[in-house]
N, C-alpha and C positions, 0 to 999 in steps of 0.2 A: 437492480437494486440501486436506491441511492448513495450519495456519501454521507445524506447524514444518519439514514440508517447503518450505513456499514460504522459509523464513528460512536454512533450508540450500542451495536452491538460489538462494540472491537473485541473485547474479549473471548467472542466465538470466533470471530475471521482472524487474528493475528496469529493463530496457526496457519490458516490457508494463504494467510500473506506472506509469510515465513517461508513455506512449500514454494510458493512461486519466485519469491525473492531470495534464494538460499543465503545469500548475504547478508541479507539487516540479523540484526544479532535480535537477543533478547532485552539486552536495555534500548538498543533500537526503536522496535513495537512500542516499547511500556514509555517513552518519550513520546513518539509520533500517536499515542493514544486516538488514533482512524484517522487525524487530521492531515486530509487531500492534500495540502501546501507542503508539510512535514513533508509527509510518504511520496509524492513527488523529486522533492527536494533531494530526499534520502537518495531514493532511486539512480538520480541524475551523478548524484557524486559518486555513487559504490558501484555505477555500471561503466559512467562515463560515456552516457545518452544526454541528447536535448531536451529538451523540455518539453516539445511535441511528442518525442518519441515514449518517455514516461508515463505523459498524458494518455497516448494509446495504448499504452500495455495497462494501465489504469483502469480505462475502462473496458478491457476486457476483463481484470478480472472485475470488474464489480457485474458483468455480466453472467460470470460465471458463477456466480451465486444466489441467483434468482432459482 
């Protein structure tokens, strides 16, 4: 799936982004409303990953939602 499918549909995925990401909160999601740069970003700061490494845990999950 893509991002801009997952950003259209955020409001089904920002449970299973939640699930994978135990950290972003709920005003988190409802800021980062699917947007890739956001939910990146978020990632890098609350895990304390690069910005490659985000990118690939990214698009796993957008994989896992096909």
């Amino acid at each position: 799936m893509n991002w801009q499918q997952i950003e259209g549909k955020w409001e089904q995925y920002k449970g299973k982004a939640q699930q994978k990401w135990g950290k972003l909160t709920d005003d988190d999601l409802d800021v980062i409303k699917g947007n890739q740069k956001e939910l990146a970003g978020r990632i890098q700061e609350l895990y304390g990953i690069s910005k490659e490494e985000a990118e690939e845990e990214m698009k796993a999950f957008s994989r896992s939602l096909n």
